[in-house]
Every structure is written in C-alpha cells, then in structure tokens.
C-alpha positions in Angstrom: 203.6 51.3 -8.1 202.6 53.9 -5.6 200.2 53.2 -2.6 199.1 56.4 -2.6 197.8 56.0 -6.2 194.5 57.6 -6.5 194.3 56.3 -10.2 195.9 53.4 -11.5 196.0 52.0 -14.6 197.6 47.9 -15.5 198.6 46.8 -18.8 195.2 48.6 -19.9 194.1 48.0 -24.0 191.6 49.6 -25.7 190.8 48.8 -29.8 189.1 50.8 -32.0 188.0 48.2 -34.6 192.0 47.0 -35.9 193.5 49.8 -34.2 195.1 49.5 -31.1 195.1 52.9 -28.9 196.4 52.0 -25.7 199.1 49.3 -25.7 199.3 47.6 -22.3 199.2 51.1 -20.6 200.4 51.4 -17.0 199.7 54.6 -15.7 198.9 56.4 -12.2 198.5 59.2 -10.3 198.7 60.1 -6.9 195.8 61.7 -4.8 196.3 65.5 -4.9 198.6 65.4 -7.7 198.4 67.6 -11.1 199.2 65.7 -14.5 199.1 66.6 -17.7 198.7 64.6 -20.8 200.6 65.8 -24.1 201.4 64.0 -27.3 199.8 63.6 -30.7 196.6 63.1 -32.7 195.7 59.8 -31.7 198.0 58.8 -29.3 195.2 58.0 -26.6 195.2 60.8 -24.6 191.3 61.5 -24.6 190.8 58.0 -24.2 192.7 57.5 -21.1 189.9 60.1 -19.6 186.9 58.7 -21.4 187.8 55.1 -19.7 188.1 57.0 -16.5 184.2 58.5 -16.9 182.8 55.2 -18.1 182.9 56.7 -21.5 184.8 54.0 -23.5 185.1 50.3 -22.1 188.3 48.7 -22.1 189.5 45.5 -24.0 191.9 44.3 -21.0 193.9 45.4 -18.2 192.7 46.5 -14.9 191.5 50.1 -13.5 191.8 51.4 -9.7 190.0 54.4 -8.9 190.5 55.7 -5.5 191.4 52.2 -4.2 188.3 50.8 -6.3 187.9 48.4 -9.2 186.2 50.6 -12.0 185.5 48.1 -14.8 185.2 45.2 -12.6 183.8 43.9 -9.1 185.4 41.7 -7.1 182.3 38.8 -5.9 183.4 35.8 -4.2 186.8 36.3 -4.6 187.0 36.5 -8.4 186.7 39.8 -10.8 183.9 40.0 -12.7 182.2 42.9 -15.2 181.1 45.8 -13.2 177.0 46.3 -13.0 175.7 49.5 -14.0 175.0 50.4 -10.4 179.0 50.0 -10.0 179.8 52.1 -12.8 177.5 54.9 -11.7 178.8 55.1 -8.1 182.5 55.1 -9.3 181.7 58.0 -11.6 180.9 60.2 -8.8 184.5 60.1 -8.0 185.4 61.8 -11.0 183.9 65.4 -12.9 184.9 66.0 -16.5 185.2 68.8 -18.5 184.7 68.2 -22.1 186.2 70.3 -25.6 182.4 71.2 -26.2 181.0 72.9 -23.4 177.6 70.6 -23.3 175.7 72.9 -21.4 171.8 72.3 -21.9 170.6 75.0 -24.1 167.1 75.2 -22.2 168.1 75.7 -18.8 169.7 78.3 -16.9 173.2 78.9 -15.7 172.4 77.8 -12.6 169.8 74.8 -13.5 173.0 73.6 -15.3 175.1 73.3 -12.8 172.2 72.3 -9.8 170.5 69.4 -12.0 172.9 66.5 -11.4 173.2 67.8 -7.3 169.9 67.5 -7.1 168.9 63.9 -9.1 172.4 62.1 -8.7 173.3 63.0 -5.4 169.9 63.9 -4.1 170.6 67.4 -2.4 167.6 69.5 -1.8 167.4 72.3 -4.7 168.4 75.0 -1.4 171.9 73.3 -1.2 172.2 72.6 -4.9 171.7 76.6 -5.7 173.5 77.3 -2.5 176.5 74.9 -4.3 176.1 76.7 -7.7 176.4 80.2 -6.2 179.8 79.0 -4.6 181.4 77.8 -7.6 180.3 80.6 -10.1 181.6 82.6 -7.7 185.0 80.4 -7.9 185.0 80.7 -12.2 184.1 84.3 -11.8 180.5 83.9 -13.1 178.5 85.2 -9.9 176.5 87.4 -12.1 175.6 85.4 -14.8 173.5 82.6 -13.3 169.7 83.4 -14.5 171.8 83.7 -18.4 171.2 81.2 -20.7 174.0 79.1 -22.1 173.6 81.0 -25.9 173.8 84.4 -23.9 177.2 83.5 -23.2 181.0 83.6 -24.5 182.6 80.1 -25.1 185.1 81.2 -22.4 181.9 82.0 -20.1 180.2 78.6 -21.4 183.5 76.4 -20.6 183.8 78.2 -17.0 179.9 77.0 -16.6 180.9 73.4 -17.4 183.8 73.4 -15.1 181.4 75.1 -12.2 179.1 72.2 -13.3 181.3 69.2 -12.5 183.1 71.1 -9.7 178.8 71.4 -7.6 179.3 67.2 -7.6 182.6 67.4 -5.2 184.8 65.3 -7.2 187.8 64.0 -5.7 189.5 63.6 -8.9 189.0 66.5 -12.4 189.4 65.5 -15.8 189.9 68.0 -18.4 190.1 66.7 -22.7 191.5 69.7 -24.3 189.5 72.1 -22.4 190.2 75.6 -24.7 190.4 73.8 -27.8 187.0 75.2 -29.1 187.6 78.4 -27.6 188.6 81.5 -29.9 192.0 82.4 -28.9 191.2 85.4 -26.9 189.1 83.5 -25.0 191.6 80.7 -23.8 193.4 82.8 -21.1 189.7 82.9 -18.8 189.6 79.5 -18.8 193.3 78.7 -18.1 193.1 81.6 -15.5 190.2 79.3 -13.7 191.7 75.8 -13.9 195.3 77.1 -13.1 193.5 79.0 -9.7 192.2 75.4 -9.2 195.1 73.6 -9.0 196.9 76.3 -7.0 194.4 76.4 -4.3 192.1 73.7 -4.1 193.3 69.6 -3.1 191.9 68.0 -6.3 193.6 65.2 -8.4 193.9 66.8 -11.7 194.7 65.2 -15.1 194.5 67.0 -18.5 194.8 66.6 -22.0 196.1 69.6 -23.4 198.1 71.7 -26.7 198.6 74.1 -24.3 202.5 73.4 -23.3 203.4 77.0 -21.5 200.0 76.4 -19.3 201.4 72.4 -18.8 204.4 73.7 -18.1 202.9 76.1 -14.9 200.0 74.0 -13.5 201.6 70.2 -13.3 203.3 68.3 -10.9 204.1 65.8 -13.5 203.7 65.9 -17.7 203.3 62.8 -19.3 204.3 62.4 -23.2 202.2 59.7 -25.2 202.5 58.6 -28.5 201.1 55.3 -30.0 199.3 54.2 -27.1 201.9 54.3 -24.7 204.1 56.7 -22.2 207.1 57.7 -24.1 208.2 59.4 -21.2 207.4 61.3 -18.3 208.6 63.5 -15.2 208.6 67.1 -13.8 207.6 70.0 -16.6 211.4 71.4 -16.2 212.7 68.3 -17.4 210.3 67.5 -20.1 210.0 70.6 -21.6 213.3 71.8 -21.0 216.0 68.4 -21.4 213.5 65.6 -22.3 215.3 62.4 -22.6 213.7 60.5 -25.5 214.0 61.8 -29.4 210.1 61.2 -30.3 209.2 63.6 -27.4 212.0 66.6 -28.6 210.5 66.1 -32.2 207.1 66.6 -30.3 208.4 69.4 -29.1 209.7 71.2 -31.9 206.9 72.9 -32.9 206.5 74.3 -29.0 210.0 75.4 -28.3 209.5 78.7 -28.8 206.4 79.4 -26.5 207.2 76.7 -23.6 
C-alpha cells in the first residue's frame, strides 16, 4: 500500500441482490496519477466510480479518499456509518462525468456549469460565471455559453458536462465510459479534451473506458477487471502490448488491431 494514495480501496464488496460485483477489491491510486479501468460487461468498473460519488453504498470493506474515511466516520475511536453531512463534504473531492451527458435541459450552458459553484460551494454568481468562462474556454466551448443543452452536439453536450464538474475544483475526475453515447465522429472532441487534461493539468484521473488506443496514450497505469476483481494491472506498454494473464489477452483480442 502506497502513502501517497489519494484513493484507496480494502477488501471492498458490493452485491447486487445474489450477485457479487466487487469481490474483496483492493485498489488505489496515487494523487496526480491517470488510471484507466478496462474489462468486461459487468465486471465492476462503473461501480468502482459510483462508490467513489456516493452513488452505490458498499456491503464491506473500507474506502480512503484523500486520506479520509468515505463510507464511514471515525467517533470515539470506533468506525461508524458516515452522516449525510460526511458524505456531501467527501463528494466535493471528487467530479464525475457520466455516459449520459445530464445537462439540465432548461438552463443555459453556463447556468449548467455555475449552479452547483454557487449553492454547493457558495461562490457569488460573479466568480461562478467568471469559473464557467474559464473552463468552456478549456473544452473549447467559449462561444457557446448562452446555448441551450438541445442546441448542442453530444460531443459539445459531454464537453459541457466535463466543464461542469471541472467549475467545483476537484482534486480527483471520474469518467464511466465518457464517449459511449456519442456518435462516432463525435468521440475524438471529447477524447481531444480529457487527453489535454491529463497532459496539462495535476488531477487524479480514473476512467472506465472501450476506448483502448486513447487508454493506451492518456494513463499512467491500466487496470484489467473481470468478475469483480483486478486481473492484472501495470503500465499501458505492458498490458496492451505483453500482458501477463490469459483472461486479459482474450480481452484483448478483439482490440489488437487498433491498440
């Protein structure tokens, strides 16, 4: 275990009903680092970042967040269920960025990405919009912010949602399959965005993705579940070009050609 880990997951389960989706996960990342999350239908991936938002509760284990219980508080010496109080303050550690864009269709570009900054962390609506100019500036969307969200590409839409949870200065991104709902033509802008985001810009990243080249160029580390569990893990170049276990080359198959 690292002690720079800025996430860190012990012997973590979660059931859905009789099936099990993560079996005794231990998993971390370190502060500033970029991971990516590949693997199969239902082998936990999306989960492991819904836990992270507060999303999906977890059956056992424990969770650190930036040195931080996130399911439970520590009173008296002994861990109990975190409050809802807890739970919100840990989730401003963390911005997501979700398959569907979940914009709200009756506000602006700009309301969109200003309304949390303004009623979560209580910045005055001059800071919020000076905030929201900053980051559609970042995704490329400077001129776009008096649009509406159905005025707008999916590719436009998703680089919204990212400017959205970047405006709450997260130390730590999630992204679950961000260009999976995109038309294909439309992927690239948003790879484009994240990619220029990892390359220049401090943040802990972790993402789910089926994109293996982009995995491949953005991480620092790729991580291959299956079943609830790390199957294996290490540097792109070695798990996309020699990876060690047969259930991740068999993975892999299908993607050898493009990654």
């Amino acid at each position: 275990m690292n002690d720079d880990a800025i996430i860190r997951f012990e012997k973590v389960v979660k059931r859905f009903g009789p099936v099990t989706v993560l079996d005794e996960l231990d998993f971390e990342v370190r502060k500033g680092e970029k991971v990516s999350i590949i693997g199969p239908s239902g082998s936990g991936k999306s989960t492991v970042l819904r836990i992270l938002m507060t999303l999906e509760t977890i059956d056992d284990g424990f969770i650190r967040v930036a040195g931080r219980p996130l399911w439970h508080e520590e009173r008296n010496g002994e861990r109990v269920p975190a409050s809802e109080a807890h739970l919100r303050d840990m989730r401003k550690e963390m911005g997501m960025v979700f398959q569907q864009f979940n914009l709200f269709p009756h506000m602006t570009v700009r309301r969109n990405i200003t309304e949390a900054p303004v009623h979560v962390l209580g910045l005055s609506k001059q800071e919020a919009n000076q905030r929201a100019e900053e980051y559609l500036e970042l995704v490329g969307l400077s001129d776009q912010a008096d649009k509406y969200p159905s005025q707008l590409s999916g590719g436009q839409q998703q680089r919204v949602a990212i400017a959205r949870a970047l405006a709450m200065r997260p130390n730590i991104m999630l992204f679950d399959e961000p260009t999976s709902a995109l038309d294909p033509e439309l992927v690239g802008e948003v790879l484009t965005v994240i990619q220029r985001l990892a390359e220049e810009h401090d943040l802990t990243m972790l993402l789910v993705t089926h994109e293996m080249q982009f995995a491949k160029r953005v991480s620092d580390r790729v991580c291959f579940f299956d079943k609830g569990r790390i199957v294996e893990e290490g540097p792109p170049e070695q798990v996309f070009g020699e990876p060690r276990e047969e259930r991740t080359r068999d993975f892999l198959k299908n993607f050898l050609s493009t990654v």
